[in-house]
N, C-alpha and C positions, 0 to 999 in steps of 0.2 A: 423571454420565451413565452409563447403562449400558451394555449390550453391548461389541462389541469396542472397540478402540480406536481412535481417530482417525485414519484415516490421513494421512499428510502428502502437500497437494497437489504431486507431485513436477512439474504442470506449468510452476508457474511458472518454477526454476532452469533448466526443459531450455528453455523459447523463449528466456531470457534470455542462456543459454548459444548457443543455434544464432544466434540476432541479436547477440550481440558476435563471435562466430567468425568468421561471414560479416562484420562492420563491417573484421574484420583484415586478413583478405584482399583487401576493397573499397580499405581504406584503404594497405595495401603498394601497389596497385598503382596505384593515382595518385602514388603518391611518385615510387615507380621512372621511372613515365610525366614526371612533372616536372621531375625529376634530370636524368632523359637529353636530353630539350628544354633544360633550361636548362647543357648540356654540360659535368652530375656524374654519369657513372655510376654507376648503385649498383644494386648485388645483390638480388635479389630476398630472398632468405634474411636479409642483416640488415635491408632495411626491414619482415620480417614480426618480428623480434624489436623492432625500435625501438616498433613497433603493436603487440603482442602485451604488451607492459609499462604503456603505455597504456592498454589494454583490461583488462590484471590488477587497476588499480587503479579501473579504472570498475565494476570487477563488484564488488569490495569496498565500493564507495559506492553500491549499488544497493537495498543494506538500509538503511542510513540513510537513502536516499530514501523507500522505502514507510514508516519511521518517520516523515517529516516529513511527507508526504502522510498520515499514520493523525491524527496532534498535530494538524496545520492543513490541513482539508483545504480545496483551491484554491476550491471552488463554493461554500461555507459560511458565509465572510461575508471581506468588502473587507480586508480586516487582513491575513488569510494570504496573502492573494497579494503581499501588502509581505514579509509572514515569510520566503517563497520568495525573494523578491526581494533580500535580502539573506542569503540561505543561498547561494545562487553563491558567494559571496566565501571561505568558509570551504570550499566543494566545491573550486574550483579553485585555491585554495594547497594542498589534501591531494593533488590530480591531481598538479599541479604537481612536487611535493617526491617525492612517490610513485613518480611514474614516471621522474623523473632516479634513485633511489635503486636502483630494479631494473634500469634501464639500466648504471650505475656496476657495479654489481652482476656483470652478466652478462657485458659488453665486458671492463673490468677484471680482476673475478676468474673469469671463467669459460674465456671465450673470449684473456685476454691482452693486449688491445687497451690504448691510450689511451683514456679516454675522456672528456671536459672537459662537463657543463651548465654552462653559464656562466645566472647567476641575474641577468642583468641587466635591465632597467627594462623595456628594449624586448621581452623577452624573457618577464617575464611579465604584459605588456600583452598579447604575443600568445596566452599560454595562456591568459589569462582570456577575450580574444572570442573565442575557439573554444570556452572553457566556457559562456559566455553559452549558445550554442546546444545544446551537450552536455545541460545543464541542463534547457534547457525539451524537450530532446527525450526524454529521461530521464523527466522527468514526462509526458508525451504519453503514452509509451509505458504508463507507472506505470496511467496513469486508462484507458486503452483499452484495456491487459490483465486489469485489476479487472473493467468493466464486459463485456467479452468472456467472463470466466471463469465469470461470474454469470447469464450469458445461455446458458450452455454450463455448467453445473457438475458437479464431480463427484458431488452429492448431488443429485437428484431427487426432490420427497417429495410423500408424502400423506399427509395430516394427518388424526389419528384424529379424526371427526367428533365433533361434541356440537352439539347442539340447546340452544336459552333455556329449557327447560325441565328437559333434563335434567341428569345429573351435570359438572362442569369436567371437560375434557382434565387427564389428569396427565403423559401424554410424548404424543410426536409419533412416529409410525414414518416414519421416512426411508430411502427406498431409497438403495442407491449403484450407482458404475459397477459390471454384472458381474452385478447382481440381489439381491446380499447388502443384509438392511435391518437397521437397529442401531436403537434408541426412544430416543431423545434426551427426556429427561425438564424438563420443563416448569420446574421448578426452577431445572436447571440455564442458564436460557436468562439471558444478561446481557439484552438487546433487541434489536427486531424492526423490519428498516428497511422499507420501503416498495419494489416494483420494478416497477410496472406490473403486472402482473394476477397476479403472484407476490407474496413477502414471505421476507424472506432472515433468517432466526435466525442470533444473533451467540452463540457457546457457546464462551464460556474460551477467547477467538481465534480459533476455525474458525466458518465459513458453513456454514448448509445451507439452500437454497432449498425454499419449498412452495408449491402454485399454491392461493395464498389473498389476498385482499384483507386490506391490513391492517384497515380497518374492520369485516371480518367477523371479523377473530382476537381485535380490541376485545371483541368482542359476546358470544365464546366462552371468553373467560380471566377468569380470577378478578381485577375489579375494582381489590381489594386488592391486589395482587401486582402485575398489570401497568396502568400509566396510559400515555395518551396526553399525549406533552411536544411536542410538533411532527406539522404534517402527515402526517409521513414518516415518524416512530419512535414506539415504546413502550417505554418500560423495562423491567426489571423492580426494582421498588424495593429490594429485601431485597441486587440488588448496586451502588446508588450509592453512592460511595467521597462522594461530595465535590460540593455547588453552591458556586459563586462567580459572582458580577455577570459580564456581558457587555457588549452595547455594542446601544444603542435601547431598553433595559430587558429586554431579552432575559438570560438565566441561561443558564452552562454548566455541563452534569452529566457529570461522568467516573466509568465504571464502574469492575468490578474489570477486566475485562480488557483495559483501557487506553484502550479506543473513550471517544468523547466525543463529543455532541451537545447540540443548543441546547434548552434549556426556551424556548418560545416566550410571549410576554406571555397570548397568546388561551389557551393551556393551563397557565399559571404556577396559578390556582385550582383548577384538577382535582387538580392534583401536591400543591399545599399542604395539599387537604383530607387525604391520605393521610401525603404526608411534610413537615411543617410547616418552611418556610426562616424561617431568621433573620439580615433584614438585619444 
């Protein structure tokens, strides 16, 4: 792709950072408020570190999350949401372990203290139903910040026109925040999902939105190059990595840049006619 370079969207680290900061503070202070009710006083200062280790190891697992959400994502088909379903188990024994170790850590060697996690049964029976919900609020947060970011992007574009008759688009000039536009070259696009009266280009990992119908980008791109696999994507063939069988007779195509979507049975003929699958 040409022009400058990609910038990295620095939004997502800073809401994820201001919404676990504020969860620490939320959450010291029901502790404290419990303690003193159930007549243990405790400090405000170490219940914001006992949360604050908690929260170090939630932000650590917050990229594994959007990786498991990229691999399986929840609305795509019945399977991943079992995937999720049993991906808890492996999040909240790493919470779990995680955050006794930076706890040990800080009381221990920091601060001087005793300080004992006892890893017993009941103990992380309780970390795990509190991860039950960490979990799916994790992913809540994962799809309504994707879809918020996308409805709000830092790339706002228009797309260099081309008419049925005349030459193919060879890049896209895409504005960003600020005014500055960079031409993202048509090449370089892995594929193109679908957003309601928009259409979001996937390029070597980063989004850039254009207010285009995807059936109208169909109309305008070179045939060869990009097909229609599903309602809602197009590829671009020259980056499928790899089809393999799915589930209904459905196909899944994984790009180079990690994304993966369903070859749909109604569009399995258009794809073959271009890149021929062998059961």
């Amino acid at each position: 792709m040409s022009g400058p370079a990609r910038a990295f969207d620095w939004r997502v680290p800073a809401i994820w950072a201001v919404v676990l900061t504020m969860s620490v503070f939320a959450h010291a202070y029901v502790e404290v408020a419990n303690e003193t009710r159930a007549g243990h006083p405790l400090g405000l200062g170490r219940a914001l570190i006992v949360e604050a280790c908690s929260h170090l190891v939630i932000a650590a697992l917050v990229p594994v999350l959007y990786w498991m959400h990229r691999r399986w994502p929840i609305g795509d088909q019945p399977r991943n949401l079992l995937v999720h379903a049993l991906g808890v188990v492996p999040f909240s024994i790493a919470h779990t372990l995680g955050m006794a170790a930076l706890r040990f850590v800080w009381f221990s060697g920091v601060a001087g203290e005793s300080y004992v996690f006892r890893l017993t049964f009941d103990r992380l029976a309780y970390e795990f139903a509190k991860d039950i919900f960490s979990y799916g609020l994790l992913s809540a947060g994962t799809m309504a910040l994707g879809l918020l970011l996308r409805r709000t992007p830092v790339s706002v574009s228009t797309a260099v026109a081309a008419t049925s008759s005349g030459p193919l688009p060879e890049r896209f000039a895409v504005r960003q925040r600020g005014g500055a536009e960079i031409m993202v070259e048509v090449a370089d696009i892995d594929w193109i999902e679908a957003a309601g009266n928009y259409a979001i280009l996937h390029v070597g990992g980063e989004t850039f939105e254009i207010r285009s119908s995807l059936s109208r980008l169909e109309g305008e791109l070179d045939p060869k190059r990009f097909v229609r696999v599903h309602k809602s994507h197009l590829v671009n063939v020259a980056k499928v990595v790899e089809v393999t069988p799915w589930v209904s007779g459905d196909w899944r195509i994984r790009l180079q840049d990690g994304g993966e979507v369903n070859l749909s049975r109604r569009y399995r003929q258009r794809f073959e006619a271009v890149v021929p699958v062998r059961s």
